[in-house]
MIKOL-948964 format. One record per atom (N, C-alpha, C, O, CB): residue number from 1; residue in one letter; atom name; y, z, x. Coordinates in steps of 0.05 Angstrom, whole numbers, plus 5000, padded with zeros to 4 digits. Glycine has a CB too. Example, Ala and Ser with C-alpha at 12.3 -4.5 7.8 and 13.67 -1.06 7.14 Angstrom:
BEGIN
  torke  sedren  ketor     y     z     x
      1       A      N  4886  5156  5264
      1       A     CA  4910  5156  5246
      1       A      C  4934  5156  5264
      1       A      O  4934  5169  5285
      1       A     CB  4911  5181  5226
      2       S      N  4955  5142  5257
      2       S     CA  4979  5143  5273
      2       S      C  5001  5157  5258
      2       S      O  5023  5161  5268
      2       S     CB  4988  5114  5282
***
This chain:
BEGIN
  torke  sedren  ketor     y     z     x
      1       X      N  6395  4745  5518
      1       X     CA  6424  4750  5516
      1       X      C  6429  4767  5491
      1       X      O  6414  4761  5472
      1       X     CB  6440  4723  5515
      2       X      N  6448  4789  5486
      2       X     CA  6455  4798  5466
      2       X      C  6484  4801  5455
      2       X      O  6503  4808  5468
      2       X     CB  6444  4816  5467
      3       X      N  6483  4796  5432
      3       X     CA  6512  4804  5422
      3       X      C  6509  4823  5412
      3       X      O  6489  4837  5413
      3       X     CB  6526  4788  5404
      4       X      N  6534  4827  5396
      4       X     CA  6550  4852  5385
      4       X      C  6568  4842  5367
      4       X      O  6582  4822  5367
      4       X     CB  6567  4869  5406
      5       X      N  6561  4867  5347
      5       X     CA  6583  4874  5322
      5       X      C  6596  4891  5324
      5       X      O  6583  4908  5337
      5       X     CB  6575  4879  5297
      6       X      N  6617  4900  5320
      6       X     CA  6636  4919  5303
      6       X      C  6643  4918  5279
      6       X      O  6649  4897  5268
      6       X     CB  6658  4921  5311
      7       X      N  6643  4944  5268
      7       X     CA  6645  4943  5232
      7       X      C  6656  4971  5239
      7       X      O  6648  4990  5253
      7       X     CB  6613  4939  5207
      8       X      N  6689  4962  5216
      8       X     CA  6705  4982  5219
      8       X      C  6691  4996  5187
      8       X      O  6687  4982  5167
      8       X     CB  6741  4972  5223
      9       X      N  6685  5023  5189
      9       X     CA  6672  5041  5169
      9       X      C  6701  5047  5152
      9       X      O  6722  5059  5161
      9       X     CB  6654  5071  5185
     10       X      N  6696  5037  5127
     10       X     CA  6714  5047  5102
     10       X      C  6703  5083  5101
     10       X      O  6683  5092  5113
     10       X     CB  6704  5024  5066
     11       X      N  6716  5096  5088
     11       X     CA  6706  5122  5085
     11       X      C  6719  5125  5058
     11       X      O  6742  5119  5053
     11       X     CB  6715  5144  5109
     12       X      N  6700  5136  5042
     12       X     CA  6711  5136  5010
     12       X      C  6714  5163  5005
     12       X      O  6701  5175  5021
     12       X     CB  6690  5124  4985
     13       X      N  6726  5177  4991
     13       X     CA  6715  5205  4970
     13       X      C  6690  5215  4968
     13       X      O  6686  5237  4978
     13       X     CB  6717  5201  4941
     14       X      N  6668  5198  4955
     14       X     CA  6643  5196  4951
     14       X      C  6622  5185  4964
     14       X      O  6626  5164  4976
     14       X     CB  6643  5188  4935
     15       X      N  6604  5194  4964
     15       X     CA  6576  5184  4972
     15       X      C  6580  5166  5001
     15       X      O  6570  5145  5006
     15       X     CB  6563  5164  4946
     16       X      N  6597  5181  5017
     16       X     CA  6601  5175  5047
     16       X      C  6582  5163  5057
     16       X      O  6581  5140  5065
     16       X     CB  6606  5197  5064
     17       X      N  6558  5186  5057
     17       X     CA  6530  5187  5069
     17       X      C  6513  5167  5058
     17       X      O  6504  5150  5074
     17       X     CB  6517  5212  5066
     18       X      N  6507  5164  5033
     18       X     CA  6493  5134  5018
     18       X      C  6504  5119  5028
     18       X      O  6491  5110  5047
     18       X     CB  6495  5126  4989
     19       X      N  6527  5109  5025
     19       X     CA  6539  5080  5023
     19       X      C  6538  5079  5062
     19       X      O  6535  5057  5073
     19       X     CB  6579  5078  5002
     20       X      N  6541  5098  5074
     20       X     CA  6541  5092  5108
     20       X      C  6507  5081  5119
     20       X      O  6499  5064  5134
     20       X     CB  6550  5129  5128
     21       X      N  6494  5099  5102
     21       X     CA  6460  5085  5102
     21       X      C  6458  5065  5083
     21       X      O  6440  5049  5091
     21       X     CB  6434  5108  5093
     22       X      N  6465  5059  5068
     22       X     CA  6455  5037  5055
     22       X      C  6460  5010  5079
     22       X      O  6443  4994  5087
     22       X     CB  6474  5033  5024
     23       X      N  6492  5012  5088
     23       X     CA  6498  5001  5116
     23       X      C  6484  4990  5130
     23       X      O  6475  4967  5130
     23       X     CB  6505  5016  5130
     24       X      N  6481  5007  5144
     24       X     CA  6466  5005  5168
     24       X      C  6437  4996  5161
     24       X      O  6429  4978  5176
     24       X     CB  6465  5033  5182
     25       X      N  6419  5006  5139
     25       X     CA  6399  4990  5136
     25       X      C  6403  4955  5133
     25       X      O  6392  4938  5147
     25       X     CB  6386  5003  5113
     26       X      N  6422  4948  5107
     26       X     CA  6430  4922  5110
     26       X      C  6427  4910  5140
     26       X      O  6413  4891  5145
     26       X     CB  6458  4921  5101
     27       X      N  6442  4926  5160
     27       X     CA  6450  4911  5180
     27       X      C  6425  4913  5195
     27       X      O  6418  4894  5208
     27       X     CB  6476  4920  5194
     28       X      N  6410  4937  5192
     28       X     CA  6381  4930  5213
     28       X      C  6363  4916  5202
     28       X      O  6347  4907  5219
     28       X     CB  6363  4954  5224
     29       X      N  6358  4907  5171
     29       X     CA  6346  4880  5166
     29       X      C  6356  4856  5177
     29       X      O  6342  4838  5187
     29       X     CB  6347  4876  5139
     30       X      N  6382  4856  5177
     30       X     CA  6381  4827  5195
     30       X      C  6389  4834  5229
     30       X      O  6408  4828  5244
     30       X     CB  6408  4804  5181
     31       X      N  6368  4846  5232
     31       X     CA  6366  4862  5269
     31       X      C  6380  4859  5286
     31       X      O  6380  4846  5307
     31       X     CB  6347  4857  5288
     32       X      N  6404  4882  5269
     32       X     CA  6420  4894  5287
     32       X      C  6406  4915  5294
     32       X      O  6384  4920  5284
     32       X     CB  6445  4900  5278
     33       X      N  6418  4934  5316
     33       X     CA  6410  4961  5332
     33       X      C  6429  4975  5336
     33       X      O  6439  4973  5358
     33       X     CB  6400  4958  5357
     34       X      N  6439  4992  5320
     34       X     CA  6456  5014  5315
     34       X      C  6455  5023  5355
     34       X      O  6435  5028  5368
     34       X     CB  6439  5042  5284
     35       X      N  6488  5021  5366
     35       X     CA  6488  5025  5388
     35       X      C  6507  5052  5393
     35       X      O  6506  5069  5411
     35       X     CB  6493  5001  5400
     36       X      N  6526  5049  5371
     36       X     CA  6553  5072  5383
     36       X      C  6562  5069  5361
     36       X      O  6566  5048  5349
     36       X     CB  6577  5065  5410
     37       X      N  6569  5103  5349
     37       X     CA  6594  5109  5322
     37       X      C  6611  5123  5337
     37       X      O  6601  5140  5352
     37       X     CB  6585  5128  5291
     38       X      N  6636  5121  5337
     38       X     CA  6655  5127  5348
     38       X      C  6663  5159  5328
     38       X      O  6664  5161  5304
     38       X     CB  6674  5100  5349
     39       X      N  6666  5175  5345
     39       X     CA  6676  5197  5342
     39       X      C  6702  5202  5314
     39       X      O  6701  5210  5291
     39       X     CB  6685  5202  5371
     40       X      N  6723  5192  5332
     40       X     CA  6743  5191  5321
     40       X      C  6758  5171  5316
     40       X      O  6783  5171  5319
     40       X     CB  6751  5204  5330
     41       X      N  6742  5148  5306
     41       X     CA  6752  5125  5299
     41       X      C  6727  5122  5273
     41       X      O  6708  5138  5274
     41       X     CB  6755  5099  5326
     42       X      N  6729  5107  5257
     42       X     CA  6717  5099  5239
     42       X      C  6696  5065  5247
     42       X      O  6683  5051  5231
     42       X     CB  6741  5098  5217
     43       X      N  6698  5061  5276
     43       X     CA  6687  5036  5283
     43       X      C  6654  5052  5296
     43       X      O  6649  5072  5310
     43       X     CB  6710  5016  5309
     44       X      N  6634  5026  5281
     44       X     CA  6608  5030  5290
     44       X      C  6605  5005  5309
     44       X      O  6622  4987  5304
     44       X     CB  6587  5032  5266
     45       X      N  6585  4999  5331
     45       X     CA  6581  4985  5338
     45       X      C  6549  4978  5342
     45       X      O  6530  4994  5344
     45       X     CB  6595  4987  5352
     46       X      N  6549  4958  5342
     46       X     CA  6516  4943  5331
     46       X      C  6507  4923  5353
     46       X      O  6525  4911  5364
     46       X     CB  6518  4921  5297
     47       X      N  6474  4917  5362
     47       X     CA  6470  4909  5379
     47       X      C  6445  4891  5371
     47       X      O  6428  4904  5360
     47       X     CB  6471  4927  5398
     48       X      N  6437  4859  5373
     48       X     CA  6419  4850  5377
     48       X      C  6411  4817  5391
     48       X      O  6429  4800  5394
     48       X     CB  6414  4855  5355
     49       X      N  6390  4814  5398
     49       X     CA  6375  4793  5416
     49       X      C  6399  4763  5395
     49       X      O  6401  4757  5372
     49       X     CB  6324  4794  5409
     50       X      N  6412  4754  5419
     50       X     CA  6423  4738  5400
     50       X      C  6397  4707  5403
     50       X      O  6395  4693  5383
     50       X     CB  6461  4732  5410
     51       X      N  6387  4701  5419
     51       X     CA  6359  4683  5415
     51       X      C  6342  4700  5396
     51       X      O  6321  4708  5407
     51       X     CB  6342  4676  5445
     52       X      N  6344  4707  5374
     52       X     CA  6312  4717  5368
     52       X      C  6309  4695  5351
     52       X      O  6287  4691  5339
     52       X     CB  6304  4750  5352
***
């Protein structure tokens, strides 16, 4: 079975790109699976084995 996150993306001035990877690594240590960034919304969505 799997769940899902959404994480609404803050967007700063600065260091967009760091702080969006720093992100996402956080979130794939605790195994999530980067599934969908929305275009024109600031929402990412995240995917993993909810039994693991």
């Amino acid at each position: 079975m799997k769940e899902y996150k959404v994480v609404n993306w803050k967007m700063g001035l600065t260091r967009n790109n760091e702080k969006l990877e720093d992100t996402l690594n956080q979130y794939a240590r605790e195994g999530w699976i980067l599934k969908h960034i929305a275009e024109n919304t600031s929402r990412i969505v995240l995917e993993r084995n909810k039994n693991r």
